[in-house]
C-alpha atoms as one frame of an Amber mdcrd trajectory, in Angstrom:
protein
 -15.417  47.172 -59.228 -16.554  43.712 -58.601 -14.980  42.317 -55.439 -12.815
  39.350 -55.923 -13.441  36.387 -53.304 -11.068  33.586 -53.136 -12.506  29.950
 -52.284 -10.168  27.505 -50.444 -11.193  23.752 -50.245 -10.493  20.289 -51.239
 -13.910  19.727 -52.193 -14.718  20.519 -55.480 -18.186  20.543 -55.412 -18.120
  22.691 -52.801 -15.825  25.407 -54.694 -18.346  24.832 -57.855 -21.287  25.421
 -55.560 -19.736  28.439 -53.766 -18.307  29.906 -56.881 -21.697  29.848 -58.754
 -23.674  31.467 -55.648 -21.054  34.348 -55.783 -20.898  34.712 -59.063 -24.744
  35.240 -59.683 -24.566  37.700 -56.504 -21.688  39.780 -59.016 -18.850  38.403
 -57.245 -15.451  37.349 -59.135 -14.236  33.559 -57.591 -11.226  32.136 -58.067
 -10.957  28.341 -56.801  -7.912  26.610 -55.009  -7.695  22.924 -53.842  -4.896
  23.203 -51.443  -3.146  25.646 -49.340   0.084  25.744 -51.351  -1.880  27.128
 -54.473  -3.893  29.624 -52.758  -0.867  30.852 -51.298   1.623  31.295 -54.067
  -1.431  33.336 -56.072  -1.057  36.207 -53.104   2.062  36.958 -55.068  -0.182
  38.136 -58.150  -2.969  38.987 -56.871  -4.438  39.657 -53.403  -8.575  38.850
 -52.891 -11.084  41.036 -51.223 -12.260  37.928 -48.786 -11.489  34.550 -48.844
 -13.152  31.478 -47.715 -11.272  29.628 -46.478 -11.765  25.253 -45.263  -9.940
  24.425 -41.970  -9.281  20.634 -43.358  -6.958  21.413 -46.061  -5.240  18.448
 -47.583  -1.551  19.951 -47.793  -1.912  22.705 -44.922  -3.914  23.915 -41.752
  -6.268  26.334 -43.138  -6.035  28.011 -39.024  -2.159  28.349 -40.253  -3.071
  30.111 -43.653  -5.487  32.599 -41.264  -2.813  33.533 -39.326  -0.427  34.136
 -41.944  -2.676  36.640 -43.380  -3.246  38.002 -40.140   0.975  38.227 -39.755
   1.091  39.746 -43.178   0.605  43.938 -43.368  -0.084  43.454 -47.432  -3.351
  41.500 -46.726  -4.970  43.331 -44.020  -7.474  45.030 -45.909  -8.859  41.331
 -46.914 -11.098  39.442 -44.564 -11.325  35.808 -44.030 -14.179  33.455 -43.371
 -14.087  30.280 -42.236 -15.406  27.175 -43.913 -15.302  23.862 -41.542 -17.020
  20.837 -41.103 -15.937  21.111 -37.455 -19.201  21.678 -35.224 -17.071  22.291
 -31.785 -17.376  25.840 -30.702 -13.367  25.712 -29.848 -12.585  25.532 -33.433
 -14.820  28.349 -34.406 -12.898  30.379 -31.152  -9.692  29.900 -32.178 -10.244
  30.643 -35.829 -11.437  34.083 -34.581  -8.559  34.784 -32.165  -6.175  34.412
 -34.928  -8.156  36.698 -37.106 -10.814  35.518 -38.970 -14.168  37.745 -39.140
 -16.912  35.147 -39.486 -17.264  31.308 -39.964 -19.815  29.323 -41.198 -20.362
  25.536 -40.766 -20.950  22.362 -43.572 -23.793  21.870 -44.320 -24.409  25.365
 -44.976 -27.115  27.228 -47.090 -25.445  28.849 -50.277 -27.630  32.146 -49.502
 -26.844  32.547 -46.012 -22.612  32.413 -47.237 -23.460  34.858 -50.136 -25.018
  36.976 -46.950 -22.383  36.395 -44.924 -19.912  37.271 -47.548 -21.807  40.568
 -48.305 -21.771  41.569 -44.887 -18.181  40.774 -43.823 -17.326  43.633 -47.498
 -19.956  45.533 -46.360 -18.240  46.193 -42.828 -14.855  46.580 -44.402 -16.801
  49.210 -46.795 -18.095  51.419 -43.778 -15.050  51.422 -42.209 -13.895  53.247
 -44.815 -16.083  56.184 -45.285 -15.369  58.085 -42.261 -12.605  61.220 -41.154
  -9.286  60.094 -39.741  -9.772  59.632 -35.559  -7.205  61.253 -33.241  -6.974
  60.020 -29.479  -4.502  62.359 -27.662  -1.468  61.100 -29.411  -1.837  57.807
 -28.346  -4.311  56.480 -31.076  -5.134  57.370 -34.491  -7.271  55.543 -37.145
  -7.823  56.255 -40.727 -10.652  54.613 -42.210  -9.316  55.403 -45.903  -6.639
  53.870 -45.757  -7.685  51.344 -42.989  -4.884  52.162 -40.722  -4.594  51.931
 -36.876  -1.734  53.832 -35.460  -0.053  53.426 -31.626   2.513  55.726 -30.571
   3.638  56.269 -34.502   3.218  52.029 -34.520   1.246  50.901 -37.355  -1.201
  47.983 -36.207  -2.695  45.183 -38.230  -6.164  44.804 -37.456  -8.792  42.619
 -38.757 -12.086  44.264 -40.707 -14.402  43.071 -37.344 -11.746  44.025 -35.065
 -11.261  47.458 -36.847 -15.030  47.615 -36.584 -15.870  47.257 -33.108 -12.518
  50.199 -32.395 -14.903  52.567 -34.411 -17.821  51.772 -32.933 -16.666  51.999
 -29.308 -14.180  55.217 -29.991 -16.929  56.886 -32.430 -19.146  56.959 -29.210
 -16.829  57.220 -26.632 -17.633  57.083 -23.241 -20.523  55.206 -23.739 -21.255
  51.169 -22.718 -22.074  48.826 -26.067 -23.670  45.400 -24.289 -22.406  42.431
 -26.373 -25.599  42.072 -28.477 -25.343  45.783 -29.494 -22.175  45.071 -31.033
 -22.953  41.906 -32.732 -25.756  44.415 -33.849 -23.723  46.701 -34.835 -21.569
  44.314 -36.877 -24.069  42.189 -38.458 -27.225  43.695 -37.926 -29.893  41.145
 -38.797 -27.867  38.660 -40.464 -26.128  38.162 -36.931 -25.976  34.359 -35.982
 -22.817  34.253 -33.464 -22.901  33.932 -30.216 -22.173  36.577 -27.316 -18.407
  34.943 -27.031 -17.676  36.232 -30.295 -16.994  40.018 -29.140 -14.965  38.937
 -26.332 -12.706  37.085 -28.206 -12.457  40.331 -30.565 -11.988  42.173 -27.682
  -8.554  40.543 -26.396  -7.471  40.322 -29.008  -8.009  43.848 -29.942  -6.131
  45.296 -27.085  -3.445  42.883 -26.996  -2.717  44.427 -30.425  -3.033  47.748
 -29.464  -0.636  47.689 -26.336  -0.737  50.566 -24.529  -3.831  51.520 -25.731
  -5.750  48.934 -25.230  -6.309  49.792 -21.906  -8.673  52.904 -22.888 -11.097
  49.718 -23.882 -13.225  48.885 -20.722 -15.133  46.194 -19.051 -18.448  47.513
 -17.646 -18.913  44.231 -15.784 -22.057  42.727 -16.525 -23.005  45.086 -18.911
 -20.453  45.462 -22.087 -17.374  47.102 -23.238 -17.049  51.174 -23.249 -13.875
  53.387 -24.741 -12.348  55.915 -22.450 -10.300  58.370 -23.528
């Protein structure tokens, strides 16, 4: 089935111009001009991805990301982030709340349709693997995109579920921060290095306890012990 990718912004050109990219790539779009519409459509229908503009007129679009990161129901849909905002702190915080890739206006209409593709097409790998048990401490089932903790379910984000598989498929062994990112995006990567530490935190914040079998190799990457 055709994923469906919700577009957030005030701009209607740029909704149009998004909308018809997607579309020709086999994508279904829906468009929303404000926060308050995007948000009361969750109640009929939930979106693969959405793209979503910071500068909303009616909300914060960093307040939308988080709500869908608070929310259980959407965690199998990923978020990008559409701003006009060039400052790197922008782009950091949108990711420590949850969001698995931004891009900035002006942007090439290909390189979102790429993006896009690549953001489903990590959430789509995830999924094809055998559940992952960790001593009773951890579990994760790519089917059904689940992270367990001590019988604790876990919201995750698609990246952040990403990088757990990578590091606890191979554990014991140190990724460097560009063989994550390659890992992630492969040659459509285009973030920088701080990227995968912010994923990091925020990845063992969420999984308490358990977070601490994620390492620091200092100087040299992240590695899973356990």
């Amino acid at each position: 089935m055709s994923k469906l990718i919700a577009i957030v912004d005030d701009e209607p050109d740029i909704i149009e111009l998004v909308s018809i990219h997607l579309t020709k790539s086999g994508f279904i779009t829906k468009g929303f001009s404000d926060g308050s519409a995007f948000l009361k459509s969750l109640d009929k229908q939930i979106p693969d991805l959405v793209i979503l503009d910071l500068m909303l007129p009616d909300t914060d679009g960093l307040e939308i990301c988080k709500y869908l990161r608070k929310e259980d129901r959407f965690a199998g849909t990923s978020v990008i982030l559409l701003t006009a905002k060039g400052d790197e702190t922008d782009k950091v915080l949108g990711l420590e709340l949850g969001a698995d890739d931004y891009i900035t206006k002006p942007f090439s209409p290909r390189e979102l349709v790429a993006r896009v593709r690549a953001v489903l097409r990590r959430k789509d790998k995830a999924e094809t693997t055998e559940k992952i048990e960790i001593d009773g401490i951890l579990s994760i089932d790519p089917q059904k995109y689940e992270v367990v903790v001590k019988g604790k379910n876990i919201n995750l984000t698609s990246t952040e579920f990403r990088i757990l598989k990578i590091l606890i498929e191979k554990r014991g062994r140190v990724f460097t921060r560009d063989q994550i990112l390659d890992n992630l995006w492969g040659n459509e990567k285009t973030v920088v290095d701080r990227t995968v530490d912010v994923h990091i935190k925020n990845l063992r914040e969420k999984l308490g306890p358990a977070g601490d079998l994620i390492k620091n190799v200092r100087g040299v990457g992240y590695q899973f012990r356990g």
